[in-house]
C-alpha positions as CSV (number, residue, x, y, z in Angstrom):
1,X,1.0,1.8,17.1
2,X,-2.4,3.1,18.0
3,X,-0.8,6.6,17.8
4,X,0.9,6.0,14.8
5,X,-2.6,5.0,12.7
6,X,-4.3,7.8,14.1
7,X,-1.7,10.2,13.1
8,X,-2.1,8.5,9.3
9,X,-5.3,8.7,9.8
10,X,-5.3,12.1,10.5
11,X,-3.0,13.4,7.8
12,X,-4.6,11.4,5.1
13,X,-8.0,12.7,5.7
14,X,-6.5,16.6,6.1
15,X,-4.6,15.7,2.4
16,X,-8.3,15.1,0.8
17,X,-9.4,17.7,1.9
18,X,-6.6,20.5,0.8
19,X,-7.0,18.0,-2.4
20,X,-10.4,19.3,-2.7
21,X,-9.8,22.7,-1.7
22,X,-7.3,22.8,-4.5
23,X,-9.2,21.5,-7.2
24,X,-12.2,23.8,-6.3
25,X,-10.1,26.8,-6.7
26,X,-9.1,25.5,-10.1
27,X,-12.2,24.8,-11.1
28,X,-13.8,28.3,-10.2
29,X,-11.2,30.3,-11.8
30,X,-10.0,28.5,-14.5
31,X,-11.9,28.4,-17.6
32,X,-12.9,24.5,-19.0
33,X,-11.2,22.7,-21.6
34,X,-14.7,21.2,-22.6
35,X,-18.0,20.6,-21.5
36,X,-18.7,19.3,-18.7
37,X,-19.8,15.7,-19.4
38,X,-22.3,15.4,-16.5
39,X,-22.8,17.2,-13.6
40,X,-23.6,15.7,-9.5
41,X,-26.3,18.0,-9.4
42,X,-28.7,18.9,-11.8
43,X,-27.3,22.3,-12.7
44,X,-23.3,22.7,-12.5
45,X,-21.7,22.8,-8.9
46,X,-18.2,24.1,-8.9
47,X,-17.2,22.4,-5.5
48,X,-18.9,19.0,-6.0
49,X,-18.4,18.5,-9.8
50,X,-14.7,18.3,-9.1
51,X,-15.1,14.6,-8.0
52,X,-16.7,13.7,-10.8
53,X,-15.3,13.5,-14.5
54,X,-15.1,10.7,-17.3
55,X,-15.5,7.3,-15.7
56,X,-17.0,8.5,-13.1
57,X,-19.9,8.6,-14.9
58,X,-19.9,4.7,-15.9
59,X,-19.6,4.6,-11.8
60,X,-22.6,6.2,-11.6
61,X,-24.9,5.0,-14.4
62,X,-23.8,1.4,-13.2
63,X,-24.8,2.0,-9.5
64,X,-28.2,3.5,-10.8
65,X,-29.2,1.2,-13.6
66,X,-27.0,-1.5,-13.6
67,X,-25.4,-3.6,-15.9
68,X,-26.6,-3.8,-19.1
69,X,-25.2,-6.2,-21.9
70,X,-24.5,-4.2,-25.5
71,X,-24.4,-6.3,-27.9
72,X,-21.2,-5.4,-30.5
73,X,-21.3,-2.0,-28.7
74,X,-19.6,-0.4,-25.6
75,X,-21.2,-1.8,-22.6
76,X,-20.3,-1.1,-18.9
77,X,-19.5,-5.0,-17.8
78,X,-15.6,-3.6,-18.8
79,X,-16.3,-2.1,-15.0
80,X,-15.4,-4.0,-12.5
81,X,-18.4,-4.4,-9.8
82,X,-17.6,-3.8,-6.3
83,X,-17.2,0.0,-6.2
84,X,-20.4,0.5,-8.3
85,X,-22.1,-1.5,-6.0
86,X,-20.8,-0.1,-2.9
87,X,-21.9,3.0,-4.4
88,X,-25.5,1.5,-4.9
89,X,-25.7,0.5,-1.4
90,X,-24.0,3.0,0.4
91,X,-26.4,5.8,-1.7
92,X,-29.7,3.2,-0.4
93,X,-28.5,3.5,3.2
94,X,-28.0,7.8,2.7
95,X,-31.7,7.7,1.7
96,X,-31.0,7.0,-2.1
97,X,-31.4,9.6,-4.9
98,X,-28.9,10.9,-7.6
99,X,-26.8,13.1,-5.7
100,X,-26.3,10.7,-2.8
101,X,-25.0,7.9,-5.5
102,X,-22.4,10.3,-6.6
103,X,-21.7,11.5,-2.4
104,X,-21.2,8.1,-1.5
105,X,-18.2,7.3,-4.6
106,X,-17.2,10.4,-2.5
107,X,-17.3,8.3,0.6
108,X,-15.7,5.6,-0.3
109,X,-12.9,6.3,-1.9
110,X,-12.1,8.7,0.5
111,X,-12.3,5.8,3.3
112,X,-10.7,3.4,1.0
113,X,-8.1,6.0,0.7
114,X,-7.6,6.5,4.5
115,X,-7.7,2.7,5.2
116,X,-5.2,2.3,2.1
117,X,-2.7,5.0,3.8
118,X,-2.9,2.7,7.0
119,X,-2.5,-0.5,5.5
120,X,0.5,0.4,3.3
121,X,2.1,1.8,6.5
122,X,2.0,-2.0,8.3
123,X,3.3,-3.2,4.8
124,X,6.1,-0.8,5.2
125,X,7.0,-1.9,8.3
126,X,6.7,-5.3,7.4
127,X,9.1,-4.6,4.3
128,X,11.5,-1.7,5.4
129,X,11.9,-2.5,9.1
130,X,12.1,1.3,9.8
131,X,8.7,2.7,11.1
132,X,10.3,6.4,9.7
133,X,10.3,5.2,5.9
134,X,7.2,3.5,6.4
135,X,5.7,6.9,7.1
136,X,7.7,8.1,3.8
137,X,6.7,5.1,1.7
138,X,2.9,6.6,2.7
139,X,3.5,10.2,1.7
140,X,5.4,9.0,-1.5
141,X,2.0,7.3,-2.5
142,X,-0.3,9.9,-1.1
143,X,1.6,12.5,-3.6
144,X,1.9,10.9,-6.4
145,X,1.1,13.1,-8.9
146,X,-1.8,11.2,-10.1
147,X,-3.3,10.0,-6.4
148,X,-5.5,12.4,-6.9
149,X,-7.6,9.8,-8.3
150,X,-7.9,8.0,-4.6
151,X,-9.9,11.1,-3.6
152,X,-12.7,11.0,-6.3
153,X,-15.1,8.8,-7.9
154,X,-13.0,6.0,-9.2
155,X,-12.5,2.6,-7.8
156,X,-8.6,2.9,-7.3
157,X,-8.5,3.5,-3.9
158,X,-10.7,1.1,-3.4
159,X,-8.5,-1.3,-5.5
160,X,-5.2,0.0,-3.9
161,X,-6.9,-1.1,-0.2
162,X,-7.5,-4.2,-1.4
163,X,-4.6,-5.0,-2.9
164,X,-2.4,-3.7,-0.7
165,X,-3.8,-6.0,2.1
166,X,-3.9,-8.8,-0.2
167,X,-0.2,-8.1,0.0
168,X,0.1,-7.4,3.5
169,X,-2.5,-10.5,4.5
170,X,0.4,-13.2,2.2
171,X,3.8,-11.7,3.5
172,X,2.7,-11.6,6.7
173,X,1.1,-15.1,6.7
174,X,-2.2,-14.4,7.3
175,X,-4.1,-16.1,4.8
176,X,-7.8,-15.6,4.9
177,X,-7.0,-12.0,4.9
178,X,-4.8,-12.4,1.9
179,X,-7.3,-14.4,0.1
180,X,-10.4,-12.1,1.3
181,X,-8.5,-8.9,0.3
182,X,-7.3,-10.2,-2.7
183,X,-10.6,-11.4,-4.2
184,X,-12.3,-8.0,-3.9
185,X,-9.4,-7.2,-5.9
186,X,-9.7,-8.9,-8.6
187,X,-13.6,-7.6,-8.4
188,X,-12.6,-4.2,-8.3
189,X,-10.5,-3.5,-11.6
190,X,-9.9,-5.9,-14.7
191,X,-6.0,-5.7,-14.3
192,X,-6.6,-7.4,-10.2
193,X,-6.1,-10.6,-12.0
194,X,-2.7,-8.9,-12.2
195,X,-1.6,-9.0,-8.5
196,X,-2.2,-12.7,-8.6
197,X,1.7,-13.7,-10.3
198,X,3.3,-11.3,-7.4
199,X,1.0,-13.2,-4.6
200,X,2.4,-16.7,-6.0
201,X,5.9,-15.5,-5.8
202,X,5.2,-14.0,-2.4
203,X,4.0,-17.5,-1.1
204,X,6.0,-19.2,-2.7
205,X,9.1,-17.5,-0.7
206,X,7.4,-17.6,2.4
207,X,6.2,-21.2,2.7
208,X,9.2,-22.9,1.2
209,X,9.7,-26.0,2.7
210,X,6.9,-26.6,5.0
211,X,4.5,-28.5,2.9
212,X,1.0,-27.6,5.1
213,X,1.8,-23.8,4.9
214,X,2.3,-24.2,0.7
215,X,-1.3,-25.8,0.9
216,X,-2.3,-23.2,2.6
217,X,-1.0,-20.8,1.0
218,X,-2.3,-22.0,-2.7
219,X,-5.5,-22.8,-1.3
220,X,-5.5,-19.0,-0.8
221,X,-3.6,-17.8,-4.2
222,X,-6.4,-20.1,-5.5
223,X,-9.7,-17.8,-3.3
224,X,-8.3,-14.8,-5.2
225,X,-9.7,-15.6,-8.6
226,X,-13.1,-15.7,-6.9
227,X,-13.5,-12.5,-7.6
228,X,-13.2,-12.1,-10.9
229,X,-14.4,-15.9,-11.1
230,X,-17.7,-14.7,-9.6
231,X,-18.0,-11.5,-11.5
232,X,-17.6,-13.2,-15.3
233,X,-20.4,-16.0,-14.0
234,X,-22.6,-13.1,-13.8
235,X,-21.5,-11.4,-17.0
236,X,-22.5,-15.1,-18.5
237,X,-25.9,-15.1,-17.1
238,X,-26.3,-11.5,-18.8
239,X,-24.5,-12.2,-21.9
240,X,-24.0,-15.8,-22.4
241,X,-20.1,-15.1,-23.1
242,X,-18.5,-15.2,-19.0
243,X,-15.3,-13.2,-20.4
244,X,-17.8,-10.6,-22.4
245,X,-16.4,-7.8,-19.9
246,X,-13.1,-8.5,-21.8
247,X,-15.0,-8.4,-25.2
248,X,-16.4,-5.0,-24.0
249,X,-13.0,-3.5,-23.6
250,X,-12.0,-4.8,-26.9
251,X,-14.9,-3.1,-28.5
252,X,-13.6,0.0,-26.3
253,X,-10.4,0.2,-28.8
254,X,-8.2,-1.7,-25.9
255,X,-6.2,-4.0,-27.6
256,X,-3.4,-5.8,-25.5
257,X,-0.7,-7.3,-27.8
258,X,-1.2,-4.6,-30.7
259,X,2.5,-3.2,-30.1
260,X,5.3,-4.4,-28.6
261,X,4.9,-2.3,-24.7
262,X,7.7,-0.2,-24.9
263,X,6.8,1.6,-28.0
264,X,4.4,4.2,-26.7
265,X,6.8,5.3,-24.2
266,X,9.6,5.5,-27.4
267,X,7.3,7.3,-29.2
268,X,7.0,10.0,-26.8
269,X,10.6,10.2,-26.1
270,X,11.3,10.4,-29.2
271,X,9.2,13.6,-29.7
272,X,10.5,15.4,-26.8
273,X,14.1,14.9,-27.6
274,X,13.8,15.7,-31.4
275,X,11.0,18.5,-31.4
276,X,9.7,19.1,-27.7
277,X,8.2,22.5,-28.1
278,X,6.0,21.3,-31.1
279,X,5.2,18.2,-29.6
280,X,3.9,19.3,-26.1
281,X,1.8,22.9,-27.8
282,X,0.9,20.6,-30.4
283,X,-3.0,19.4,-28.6
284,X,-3.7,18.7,-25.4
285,X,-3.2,15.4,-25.7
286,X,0.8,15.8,-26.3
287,X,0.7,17.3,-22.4
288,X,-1.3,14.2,-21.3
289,X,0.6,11.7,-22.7
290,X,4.0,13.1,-21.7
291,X,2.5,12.7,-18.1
292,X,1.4,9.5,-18.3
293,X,5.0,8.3,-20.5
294,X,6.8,10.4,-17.8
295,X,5.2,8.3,-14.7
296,X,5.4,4.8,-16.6
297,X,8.9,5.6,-17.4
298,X,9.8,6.4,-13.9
299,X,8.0,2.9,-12.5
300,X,9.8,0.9,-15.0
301,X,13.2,2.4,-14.3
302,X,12.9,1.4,-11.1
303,X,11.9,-2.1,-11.4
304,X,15.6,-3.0,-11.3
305,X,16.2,-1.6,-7.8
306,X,13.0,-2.8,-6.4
307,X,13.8,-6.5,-7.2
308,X,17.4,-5.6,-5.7
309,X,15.9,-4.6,-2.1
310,X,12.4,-6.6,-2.1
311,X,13.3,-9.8,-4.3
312,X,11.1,-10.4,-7.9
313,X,7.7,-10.3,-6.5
314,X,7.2,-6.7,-6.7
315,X,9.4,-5.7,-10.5
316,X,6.8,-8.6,-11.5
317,X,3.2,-6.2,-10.4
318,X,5.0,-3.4,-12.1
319,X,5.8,-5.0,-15.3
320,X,2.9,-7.0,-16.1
321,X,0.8,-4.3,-14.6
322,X,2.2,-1.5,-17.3
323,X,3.6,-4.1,-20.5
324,X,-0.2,-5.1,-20.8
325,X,-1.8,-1.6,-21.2
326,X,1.0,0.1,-23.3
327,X,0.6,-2.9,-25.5
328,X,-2.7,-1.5,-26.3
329,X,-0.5,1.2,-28.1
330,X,-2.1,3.9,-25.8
331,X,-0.9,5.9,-22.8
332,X,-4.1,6.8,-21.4
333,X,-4.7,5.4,-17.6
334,X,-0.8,4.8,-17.4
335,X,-0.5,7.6,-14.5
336,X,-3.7,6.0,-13.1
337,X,-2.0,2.3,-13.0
338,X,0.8,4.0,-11.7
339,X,-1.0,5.5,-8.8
340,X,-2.0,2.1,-7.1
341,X,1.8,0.6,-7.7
342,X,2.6,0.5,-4.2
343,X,6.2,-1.1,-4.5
344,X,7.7,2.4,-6.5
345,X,6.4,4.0,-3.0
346,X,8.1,1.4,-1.1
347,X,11.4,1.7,-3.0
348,X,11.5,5.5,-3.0
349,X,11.1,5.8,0.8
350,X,14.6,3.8,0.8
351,X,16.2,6.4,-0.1
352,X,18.8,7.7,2.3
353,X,19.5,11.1,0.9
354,X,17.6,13.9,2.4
355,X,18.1,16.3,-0.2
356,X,16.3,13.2,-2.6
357,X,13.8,12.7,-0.6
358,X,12.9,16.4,-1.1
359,X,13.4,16.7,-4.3
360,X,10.8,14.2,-5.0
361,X,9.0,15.6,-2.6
362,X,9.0,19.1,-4.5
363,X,8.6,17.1,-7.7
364,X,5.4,14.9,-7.1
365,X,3.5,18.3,-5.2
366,X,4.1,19.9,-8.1
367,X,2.6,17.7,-10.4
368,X,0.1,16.3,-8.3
369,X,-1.4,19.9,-8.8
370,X,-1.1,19.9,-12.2
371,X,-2.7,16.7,-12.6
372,X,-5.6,17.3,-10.4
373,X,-6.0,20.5,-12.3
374,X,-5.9,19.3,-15.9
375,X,-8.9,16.5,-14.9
376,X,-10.7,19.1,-13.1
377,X,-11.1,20.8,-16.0
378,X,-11.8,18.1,-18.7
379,X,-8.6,17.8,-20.1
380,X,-8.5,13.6,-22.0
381,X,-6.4,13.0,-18.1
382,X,-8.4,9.7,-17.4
């Protein structure tokens, strides 16, 4: 087993790397499609500016300044607190400074990432009793073609550690480590509150009928909403609202419930069946939302076969986890959600085929560069 991890190990570190070697290439021969918002350094940097592009910025300003309450304005309590900190403290402990805050986002996602890539092999095991598509259920994930997110400064692979031993810590019955994992969870990212339906249904399965293990077991469903329990009593002492983070994305145009969730995805198919070459050279935005549509679309499709093989816990993360934001009416982030959806990973490394498994093996390298190219260069992929 020893082996095993260090081999994961291994590979997922050499991945971020070629990742970054990629995306510097892109971004030193390809020309911007805008400004740069911000740069690490004070002048542009072609290597180390590629980690660093639209949130990354709130990241930043938040682990420098802090939080700061705007009234009837856009405020950065809609970000979740422990990656910001991290970055805060982990910056401190490099000797503090601008450059360092950004280095040490750098840092951690790319441990998150590594210790994500471990965690979701145990899972795998746990789940697929076959230690060879565990190893494909972590090379499905680390290739999706918007991972590339785990490898710069963004909290999700930080929030796909977390809630992937969340996972791990309930089906295998280890509580504390369920609990533990899933509160920084729900402090990472808005949507952690998410994960919590999935946990229930989780525990619920595995403690059926002995009465001290369903204790324990909700005691623990129960420490998960510490986090963001924790998080909005400090958002009250700032704002006097405790739920003003969700005000704040309101006031960011995020409006769950606006449209029913399947429209933006109909929208889009729509245009690409009845007018695809207009609609994708139409703005840059047509290419983005396709990708985004095309990876949401893929997730719910297979919702039906993941509740087949791993039961409803699972189809339920998916769906509530992509109904709420393309309720908003928007498709921007969808890729992004996507990315820390662990179960599609798990489901796709069931298949038996080999010529499948390379095919969307093929598929997701392919578009992973793309991707990681079109945020390198400041297209709206966020």
């Amino acid at each position: 087993m020893r082996f095993v991890t260090a081999r994961i190990v291994a590979a997922a570190l050499g991945f971020r790397l070629i990742s970054a070697l990629v995306a510097y290439i892109v971004n030193a021969s390809v020309p911007m499609a805008q400004r740069e918002q911000f740069t690490v350094y004070p002048s542009t940097h072609l290597f180390w500016d590629t980690f660093a592009r639209w949130d990354s910025g709130w990241y930043f300003g938040i682990a420098r300044h802090g939080y700061e309450f705007v009234e009837a304005g856009r405020s950065n309590l809609a970000f979740f607190p422990v990656y910001p900190m991290l970055m805060r403290y982990v910056a401190l402990a490099m000797g503090g400074g601008r450059v360092r805050i950004y280095m040490a986002g750098i840092l951690i996602s790319w441990t998150a990432f590594v210790l994500a890539m471990v965690m979701l092999h145990r899972l795998a095991r746990v789940e697929l009793k076959d230690d060879g598509a565990a190893r494909r259920a972590v090379l499905f994930a680390a290739i999706f073609p918007f991972a590339f997110f785990f490898g710069v400064v963004y909290s999700e692979a930080l929030f796909l550690l977390f809630s992937v031993t969340a996972f791990y810590g309930f089906r295998a019955k280890r509580w504390w480590l369920g609990a533990t994992a899933g509160a920084l969870a729900t402090a990472t990212r808005a949507n952690g509150v998410f994960i919590v339906p999935a946990l229930a249904l989780i525990a619920w399965r595995e403690t059926r009928g002995d009465r001290p293990a369903m204790l324990r077991a909700a005691a623990a469903l129960a420490a998960t909403l510490l986090g963001v329990g924790t998080y909005s009593l400090f958002v009250y002492s700032i704002s006097g609202h405790p739920f003003e983070w969700a005000n704040s994305m309101d006031r960011w145009n995020w409006h769950p419930g606006a449209v029913a969730g399947w429209q933006p995805l109909v929208t889009v198919v729509t245009a690409m069946a009845t007018r695809p070459y207009a609609f994708i050279t139409g703005s840059p935005q047509a290419v983005v939302d396709l990708l985004n549509a095309s990876a949401g679309i893929a997730a719910l499709a297979a919702t039906p076969f993941i509740w087949l093989r791993f039961g409803p816990a699972y189809p339920v993360l998916i769906l509530i986890n992509l109904y709420v934001p393309l309720s908003t009416g928007a498709l921007e982030g969808i890729g992004r959600y996507c990315a820390v959806l662990f179960p599609f990973s798990l489901w796709l490394a069931t298949v038996r085929a080999p010529l499948a498994r390379t095919a969307v093996t093929v598929v997701f390298g392919m578009f992973y560069v793309l991707c990681l190219a079109l945020f390198t260069k400041v297209y709206p992929l966020f």
